[in-house]
C-alpha positions as CSV (number, residue, x, y, z in Angstrom):
1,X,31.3,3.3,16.9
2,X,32.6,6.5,17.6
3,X,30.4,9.5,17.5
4,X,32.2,11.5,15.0
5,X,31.4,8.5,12.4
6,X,27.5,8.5,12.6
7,X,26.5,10.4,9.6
8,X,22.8,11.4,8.1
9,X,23.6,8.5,5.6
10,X,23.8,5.8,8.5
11,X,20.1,7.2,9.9
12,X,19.0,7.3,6.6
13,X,20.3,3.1,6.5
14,X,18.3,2.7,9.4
15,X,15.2,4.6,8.8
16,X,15.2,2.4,5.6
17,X,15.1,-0.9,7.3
18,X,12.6,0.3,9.6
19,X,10.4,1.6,7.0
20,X,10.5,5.0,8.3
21,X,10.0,7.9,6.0
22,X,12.8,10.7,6.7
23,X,13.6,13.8,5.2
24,X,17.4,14.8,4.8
25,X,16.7,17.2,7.0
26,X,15.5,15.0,10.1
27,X,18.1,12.3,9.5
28,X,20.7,15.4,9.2
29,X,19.2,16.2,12.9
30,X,18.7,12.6,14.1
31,X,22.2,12.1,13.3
32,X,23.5,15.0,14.8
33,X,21.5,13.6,18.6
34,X,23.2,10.6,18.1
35,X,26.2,11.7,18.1
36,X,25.7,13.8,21.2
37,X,24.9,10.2,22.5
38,X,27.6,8.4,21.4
39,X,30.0,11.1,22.6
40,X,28.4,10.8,26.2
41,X,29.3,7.0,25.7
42,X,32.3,7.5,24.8
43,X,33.0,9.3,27.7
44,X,31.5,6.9,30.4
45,X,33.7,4.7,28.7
46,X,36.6,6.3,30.3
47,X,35.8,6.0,33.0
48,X,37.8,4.6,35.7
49,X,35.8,1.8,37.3
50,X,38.1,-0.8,38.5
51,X,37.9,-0.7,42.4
52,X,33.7,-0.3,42.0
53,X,31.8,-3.4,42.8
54,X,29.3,-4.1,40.0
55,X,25.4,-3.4,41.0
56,X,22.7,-6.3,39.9
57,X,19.9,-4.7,42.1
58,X,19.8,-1.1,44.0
59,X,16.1,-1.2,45.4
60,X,16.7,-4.1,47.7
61,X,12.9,-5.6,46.6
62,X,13.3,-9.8,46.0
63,X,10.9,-12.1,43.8
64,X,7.6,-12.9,45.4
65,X,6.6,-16.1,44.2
66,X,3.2,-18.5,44.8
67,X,2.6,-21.4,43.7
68,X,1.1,-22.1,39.8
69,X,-2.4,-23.1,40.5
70,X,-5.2,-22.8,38.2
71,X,-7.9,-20.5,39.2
72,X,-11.4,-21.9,37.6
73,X,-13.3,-19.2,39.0
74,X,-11.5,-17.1,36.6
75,X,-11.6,-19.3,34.0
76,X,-13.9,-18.7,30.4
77,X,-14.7,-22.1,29.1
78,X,-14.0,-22.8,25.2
79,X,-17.8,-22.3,24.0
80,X,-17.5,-18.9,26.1
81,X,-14.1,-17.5,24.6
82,X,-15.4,-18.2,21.3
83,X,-19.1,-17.1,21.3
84,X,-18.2,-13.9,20.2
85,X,-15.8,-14.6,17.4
86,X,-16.8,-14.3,13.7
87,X,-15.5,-17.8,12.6
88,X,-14.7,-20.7,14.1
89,X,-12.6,-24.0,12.9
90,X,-12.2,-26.5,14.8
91,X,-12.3,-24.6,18.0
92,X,-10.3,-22.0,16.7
93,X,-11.0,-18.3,16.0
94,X,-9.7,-17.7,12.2
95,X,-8.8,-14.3,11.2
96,X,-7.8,-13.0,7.4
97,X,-4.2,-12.9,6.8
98,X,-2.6,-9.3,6.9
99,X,0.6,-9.8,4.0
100,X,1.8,-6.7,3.2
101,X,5.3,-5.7,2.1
């Protein structure tokens, strides 16, 4: 997308979808800093980077890994995780449903 196409209409779209309350004057402003991004983009896109070797990692740390082994000293057993819960099925906790539009 090119910057100079991002309009307040297109934040507007978005803010919509996201269930974000704007005014026309935010998304005229939100629209406006995206297109400041965009253009930045745009020009990082011109960019010349043929001869430059792509970078996966720059700090030179590696993975430390150890072995998956259960720690039972850590461990709550079922009557303990549940002995604070305000009901119980099964051996579940059950909580209300939250539907909302």
């Amino acid at each position: 997308m090119k910057a100079s196409s991002f309009a307040a209409s297109d934040v507007q779209k978005i803010a919509t979808l996201a269930h974000i309350p704007l005014t026309d004057d935010e998304a005229k402003a939100l629209a406006s800093g995206f297109r400041k991004v965009l253009q930045v983009v745009d020009e990082l896109n011109d960019i010349d980077v043929s001869n430059i070797e792509p970078t996966h990692q720059v700090t030179g740390l590696e993975n430390v890994f150890r072995e998956d082994v259960i720690d039972t000293t850590r461990m709550f057993t079922q009557e303990q995780a549940l002995k604070n819960a305000k009901r119980i099925v099964d051996g579940f906790i059950v909580v209300d449903q939250i539907l909302e539009k």
